[in-house]
C-alpha positions as CSV (number, residue, x, y, z in Angstrom):
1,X,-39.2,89.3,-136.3
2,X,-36.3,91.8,-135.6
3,X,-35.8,90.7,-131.9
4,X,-35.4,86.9,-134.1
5,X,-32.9,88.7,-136.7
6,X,-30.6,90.4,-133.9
7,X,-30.5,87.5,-131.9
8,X,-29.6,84.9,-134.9
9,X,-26.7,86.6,-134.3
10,X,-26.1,86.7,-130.7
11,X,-22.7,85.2,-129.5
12,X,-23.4,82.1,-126.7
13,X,-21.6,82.7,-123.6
14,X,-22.3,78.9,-122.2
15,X,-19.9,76.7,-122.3
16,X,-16.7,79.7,-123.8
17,X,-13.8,79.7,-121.5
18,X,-13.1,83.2,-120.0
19,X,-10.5,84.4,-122.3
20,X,-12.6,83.9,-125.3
21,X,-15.5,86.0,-124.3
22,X,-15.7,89.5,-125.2
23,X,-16.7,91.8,-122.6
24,X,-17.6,95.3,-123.2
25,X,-17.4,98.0,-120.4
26,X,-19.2,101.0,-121.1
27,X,-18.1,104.4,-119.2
28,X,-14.9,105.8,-118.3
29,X,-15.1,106.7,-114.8
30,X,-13.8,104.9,-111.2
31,X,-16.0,101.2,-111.6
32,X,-15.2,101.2,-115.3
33,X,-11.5,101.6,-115.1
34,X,-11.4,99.4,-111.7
35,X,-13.4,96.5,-113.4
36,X,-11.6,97.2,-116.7
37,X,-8.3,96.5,-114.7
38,X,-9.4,93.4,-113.5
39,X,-11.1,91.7,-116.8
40,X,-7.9,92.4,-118.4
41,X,-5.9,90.6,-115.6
42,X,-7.9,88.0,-115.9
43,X,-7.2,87.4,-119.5
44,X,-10.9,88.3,-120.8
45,X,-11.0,90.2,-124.2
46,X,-12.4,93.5,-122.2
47,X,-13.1,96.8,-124.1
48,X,-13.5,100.2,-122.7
49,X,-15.9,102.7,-124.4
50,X,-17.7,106.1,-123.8
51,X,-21.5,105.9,-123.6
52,X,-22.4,108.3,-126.5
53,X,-20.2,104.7,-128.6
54,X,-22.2,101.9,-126.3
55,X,-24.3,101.2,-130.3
56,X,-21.5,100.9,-132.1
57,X,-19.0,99.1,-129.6
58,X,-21.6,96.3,-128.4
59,X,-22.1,94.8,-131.3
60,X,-21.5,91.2,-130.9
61,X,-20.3,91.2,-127.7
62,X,-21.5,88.7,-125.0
63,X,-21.1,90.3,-122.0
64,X,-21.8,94.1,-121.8
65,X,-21.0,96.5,-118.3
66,X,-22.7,99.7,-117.4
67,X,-20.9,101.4,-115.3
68,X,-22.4,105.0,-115.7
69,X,-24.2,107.0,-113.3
70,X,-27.5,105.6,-112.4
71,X,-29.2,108.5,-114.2
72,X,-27.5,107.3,-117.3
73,X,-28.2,103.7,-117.3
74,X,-31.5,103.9,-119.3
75,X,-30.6,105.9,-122.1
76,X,-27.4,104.0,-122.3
77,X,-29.3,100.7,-122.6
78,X,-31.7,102.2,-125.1
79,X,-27.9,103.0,-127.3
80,X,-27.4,99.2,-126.6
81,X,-30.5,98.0,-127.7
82,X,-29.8,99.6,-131.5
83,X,-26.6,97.5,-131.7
84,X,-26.7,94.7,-134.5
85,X,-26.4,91.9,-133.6
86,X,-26.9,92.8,-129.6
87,X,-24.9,91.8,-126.9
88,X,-26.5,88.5,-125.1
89,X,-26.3,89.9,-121.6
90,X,-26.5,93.7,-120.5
91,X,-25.7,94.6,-116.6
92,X,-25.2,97.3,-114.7
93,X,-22.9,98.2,-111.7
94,X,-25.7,100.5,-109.6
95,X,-26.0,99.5,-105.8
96,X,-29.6,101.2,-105.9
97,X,-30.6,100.3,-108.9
98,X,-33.0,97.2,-109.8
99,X,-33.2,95.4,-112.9
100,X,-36.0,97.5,-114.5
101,X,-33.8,100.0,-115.1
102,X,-32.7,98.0,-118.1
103,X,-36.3,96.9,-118.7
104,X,-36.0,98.2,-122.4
105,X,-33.3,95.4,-123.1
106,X,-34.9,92.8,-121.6
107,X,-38.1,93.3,-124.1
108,X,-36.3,93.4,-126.7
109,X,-34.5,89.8,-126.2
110,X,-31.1,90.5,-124.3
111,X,-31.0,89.1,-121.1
112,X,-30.2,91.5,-118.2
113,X,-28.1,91.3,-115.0
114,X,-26.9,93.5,-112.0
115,X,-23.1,93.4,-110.3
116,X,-22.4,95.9,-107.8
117,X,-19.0,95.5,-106.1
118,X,-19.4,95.9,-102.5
119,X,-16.3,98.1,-102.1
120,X,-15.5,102.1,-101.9
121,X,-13.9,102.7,-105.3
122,X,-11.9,106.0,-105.1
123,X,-10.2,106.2,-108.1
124,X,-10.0,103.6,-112.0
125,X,-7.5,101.4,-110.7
126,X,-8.8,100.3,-107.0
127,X,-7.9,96.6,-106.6
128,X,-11.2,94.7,-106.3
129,X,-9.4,91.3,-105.6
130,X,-11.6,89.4,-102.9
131,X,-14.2,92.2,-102.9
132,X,-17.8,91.1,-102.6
133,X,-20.0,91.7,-105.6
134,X,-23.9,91.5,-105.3
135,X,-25.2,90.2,-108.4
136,X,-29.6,89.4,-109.2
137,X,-30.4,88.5,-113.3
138,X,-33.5,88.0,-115.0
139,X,-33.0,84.9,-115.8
140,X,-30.9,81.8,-114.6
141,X,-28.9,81.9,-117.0
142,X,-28.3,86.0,-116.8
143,X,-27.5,85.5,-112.9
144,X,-25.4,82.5,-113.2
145,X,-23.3,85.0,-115.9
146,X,-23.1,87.6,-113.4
147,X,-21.8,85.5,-111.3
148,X,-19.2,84.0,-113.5
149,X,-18.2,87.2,-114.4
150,X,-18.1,88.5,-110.6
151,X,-15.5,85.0,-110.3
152,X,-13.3,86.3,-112.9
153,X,-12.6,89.5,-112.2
154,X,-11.0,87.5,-108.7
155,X,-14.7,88.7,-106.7
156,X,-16.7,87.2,-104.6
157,X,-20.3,87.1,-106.0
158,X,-23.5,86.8,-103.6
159,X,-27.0,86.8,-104.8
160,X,-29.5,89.8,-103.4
161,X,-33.1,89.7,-104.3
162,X,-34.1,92.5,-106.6
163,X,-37.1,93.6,-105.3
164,X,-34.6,94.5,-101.8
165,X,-32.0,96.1,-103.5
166,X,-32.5,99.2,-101.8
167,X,-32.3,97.8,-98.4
168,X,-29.1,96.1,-99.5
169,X,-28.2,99.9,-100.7
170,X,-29.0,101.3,-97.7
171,X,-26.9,99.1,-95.5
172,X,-24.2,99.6,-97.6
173,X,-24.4,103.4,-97.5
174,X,-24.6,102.8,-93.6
175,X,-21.5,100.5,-93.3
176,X,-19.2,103.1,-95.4
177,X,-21.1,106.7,-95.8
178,X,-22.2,106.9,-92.3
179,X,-19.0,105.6,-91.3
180,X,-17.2,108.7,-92.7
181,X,-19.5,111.2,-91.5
182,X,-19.5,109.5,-87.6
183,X,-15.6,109.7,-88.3
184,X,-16.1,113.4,-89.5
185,X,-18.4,114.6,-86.5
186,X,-15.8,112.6,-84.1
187,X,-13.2,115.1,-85.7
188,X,-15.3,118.1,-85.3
189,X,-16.1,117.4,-81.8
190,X,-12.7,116.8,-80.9
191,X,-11.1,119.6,-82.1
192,X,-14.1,121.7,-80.5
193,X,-11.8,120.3,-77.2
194,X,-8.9,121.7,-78.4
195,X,-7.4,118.7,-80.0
196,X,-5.2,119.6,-83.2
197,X,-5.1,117.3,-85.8
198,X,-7.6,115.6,-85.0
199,X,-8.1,112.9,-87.8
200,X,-4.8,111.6,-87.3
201,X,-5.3,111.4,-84.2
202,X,-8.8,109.2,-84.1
203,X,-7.3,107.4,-87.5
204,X,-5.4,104.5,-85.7
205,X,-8.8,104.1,-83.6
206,X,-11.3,104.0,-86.2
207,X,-9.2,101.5,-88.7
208,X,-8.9,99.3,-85.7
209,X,-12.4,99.4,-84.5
210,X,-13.5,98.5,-88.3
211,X,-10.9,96.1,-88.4
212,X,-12.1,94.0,-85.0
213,X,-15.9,94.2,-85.8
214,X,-14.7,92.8,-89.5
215,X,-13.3,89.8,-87.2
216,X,-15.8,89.8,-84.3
217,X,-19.0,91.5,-85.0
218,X,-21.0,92.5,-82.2
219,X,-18.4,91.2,-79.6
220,X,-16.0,94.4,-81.0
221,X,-18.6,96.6,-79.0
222,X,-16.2,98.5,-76.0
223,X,-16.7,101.6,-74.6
224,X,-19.1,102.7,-71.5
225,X,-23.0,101.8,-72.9
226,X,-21.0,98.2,-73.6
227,X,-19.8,98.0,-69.8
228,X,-23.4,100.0,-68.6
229,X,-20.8,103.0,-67.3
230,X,-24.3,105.3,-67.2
231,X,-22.3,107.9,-65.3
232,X,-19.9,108.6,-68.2
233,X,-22.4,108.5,-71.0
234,X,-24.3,111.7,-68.7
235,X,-20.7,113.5,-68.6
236,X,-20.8,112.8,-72.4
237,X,-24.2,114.5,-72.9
238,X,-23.4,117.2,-70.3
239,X,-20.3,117.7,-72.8
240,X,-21.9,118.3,-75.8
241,X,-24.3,120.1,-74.1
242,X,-21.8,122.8,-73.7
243,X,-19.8,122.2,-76.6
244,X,-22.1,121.0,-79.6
245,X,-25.5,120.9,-78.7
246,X,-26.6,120.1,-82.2
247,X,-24.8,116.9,-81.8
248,X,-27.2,116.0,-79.0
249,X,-30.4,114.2,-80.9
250,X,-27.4,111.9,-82.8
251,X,-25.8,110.7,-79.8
252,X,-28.8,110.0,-78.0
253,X,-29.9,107.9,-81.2
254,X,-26.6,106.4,-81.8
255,X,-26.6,105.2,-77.8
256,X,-29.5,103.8,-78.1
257,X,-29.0,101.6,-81.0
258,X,-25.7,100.9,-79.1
259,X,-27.6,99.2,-75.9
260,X,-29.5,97.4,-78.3
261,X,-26.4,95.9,-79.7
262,X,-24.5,95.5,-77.1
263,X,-27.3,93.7,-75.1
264,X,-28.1,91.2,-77.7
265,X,-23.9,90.6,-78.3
266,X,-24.3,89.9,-74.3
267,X,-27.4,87.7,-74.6
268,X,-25.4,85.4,-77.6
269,X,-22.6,85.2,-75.1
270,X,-24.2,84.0,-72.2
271,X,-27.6,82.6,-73.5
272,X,-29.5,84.7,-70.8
273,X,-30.6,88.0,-69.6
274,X,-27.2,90.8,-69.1
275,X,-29.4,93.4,-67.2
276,X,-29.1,94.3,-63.5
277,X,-32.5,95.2,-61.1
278,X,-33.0,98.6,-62.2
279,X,-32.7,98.8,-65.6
280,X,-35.5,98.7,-68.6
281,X,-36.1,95.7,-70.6
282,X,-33.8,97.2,-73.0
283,X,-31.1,97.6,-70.9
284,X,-31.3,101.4,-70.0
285,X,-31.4,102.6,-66.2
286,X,-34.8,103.7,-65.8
287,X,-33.8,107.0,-65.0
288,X,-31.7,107.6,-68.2
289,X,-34.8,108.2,-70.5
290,X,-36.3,110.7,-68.3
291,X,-33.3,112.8,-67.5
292,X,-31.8,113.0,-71.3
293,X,-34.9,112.8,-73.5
294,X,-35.0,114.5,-77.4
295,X,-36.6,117.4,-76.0
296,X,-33.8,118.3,-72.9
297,X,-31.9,121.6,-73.4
């Protein structure tokens, strides 16, 4: 009966142009203010509230954002949950998150939604024109809201399963956390040589790098394990050997995952086989495994 009573009083989102819904973004912080920018260049009646006013503020509104720390998302829902009459659609903004962290909503009648924008958001007012958004719901009609909503704010929405959002996570922590920290250790390394200022120095190579894999994917791929230059990838371990030893087991990781790469960017190429008598089925000369294993000093 009181799921009936709050929703008697739902708002319908079907069928409203954008600027007549009311959207209500909950938190403060870099997503909040970034997406808050965008609803309200969009035209769409956005509010922006702290968490400890999400009851109050939600009231009535058809389309309410979480866009708190993924710790917070649960209590915040259960202060959303409380607001009379409730919101039709709750979502959240975690990449890691699935859609039973707002579990508590979608019991009580409000239908639930995810919309991550696929973008590093340093600071409230990060343009997220063009930026891909990965959006699931728990219902049709929940997704094909997120998705309306990721078209307003001028994103691109894409649909990822729930039950593999944390792979979609992962890869996205890959693409831009790892990136940083390769970029750091690059740094490190080079100023270990006795290069100063090192990250303006390797800047100009690692926006362009990002910038021709963005256009060309594997085919980007240069370097010596690209062109099977085995001699110079043994001066670079006999390098950091010497210089950073702890740097060893990452290398010899990265490299591999770099033949693999590179050899299947080859194989789309040409349709056939890139290796040369000599080498392993993977590409490696037969020798390389032996003489720079994990466990070599």
């Amino acid at each position: 009966m009181r799921e009936l009573e709050r929703n008697q009083g739902a708002p319908a989102l079907t069928g409203a142009p954008p600027d007549s819904r009311r959207l209500v973004v909950v938190g403060h912080g870099r997503v909040g203010g970034s997406l808050a920018r965008a609803a309200r260049a969009a035209g769409l009646d956005v509010t922006v509230v702290h968490h400890g006013d999400a009851q109050r503020a939600t009231a009535g509104a058809d389309v309410v954002l979480l866009c708190v720390p993924d710790r917070a998302i649960a209590d915040v829902c259960g202060r959303v949950v409380q607001a009379t009459p409730p919101p039709r659609f709750l979502g959240h903004v975690s990449g890691a998150s699935s859609l039973d962290v707002l579990d508590q909503a979608r019991q009580d009648g409000i239908e639930t939604f995810s919309l991550h924008p696929l973008q590093t958001i340093p600071h409230p007012r990060t343009d997220l024109t063009d930026v891909p958004c990965a959006v699931a719901g728990s219902t049709p009609e929940a997704r094909s809201a997120a998705t309306r909503l990721g078209i307003d704010l001028g994103m691109r929405p894409f649909e990822v399963p729930d039950d593999r959002r944390a792979a979609y996570h992962a890869a996205a922590a890959i693409a831009s956390n790892f990136l940083v920290t390769l970029a750091e250790t690059a740094t490190d390394l080079l100023a270990r040589a006795g290069v100063e200022d090192a990250r303006a120095i390797l800047g100009p190579l690692v926006a362009r790098t990002a910038a021709n894999w963005a256009e060309a994917g594997a085919d980007a791929l240069t370097g010596p394990i690209a062109r099977g230059d085995e001699s110079t990838v043994r001066r670079h371990l006999a390098a950091l050997t010497e210089l950073a030893p702890e740097l060893l087991p990452l290398y010899q990781v990265l490299a591999e995952r770099t033949r693999t790469v590179a050899a299947s960017a080859t194989r789309s190429r040409t349709g056939g086989s890139p290796f040369a008598p000599g080498t392993e089925p993977d590409g490696r000369p037969t020798a390389w495994r032996d003489e720079w294993s994990p466990t070599h000093p």
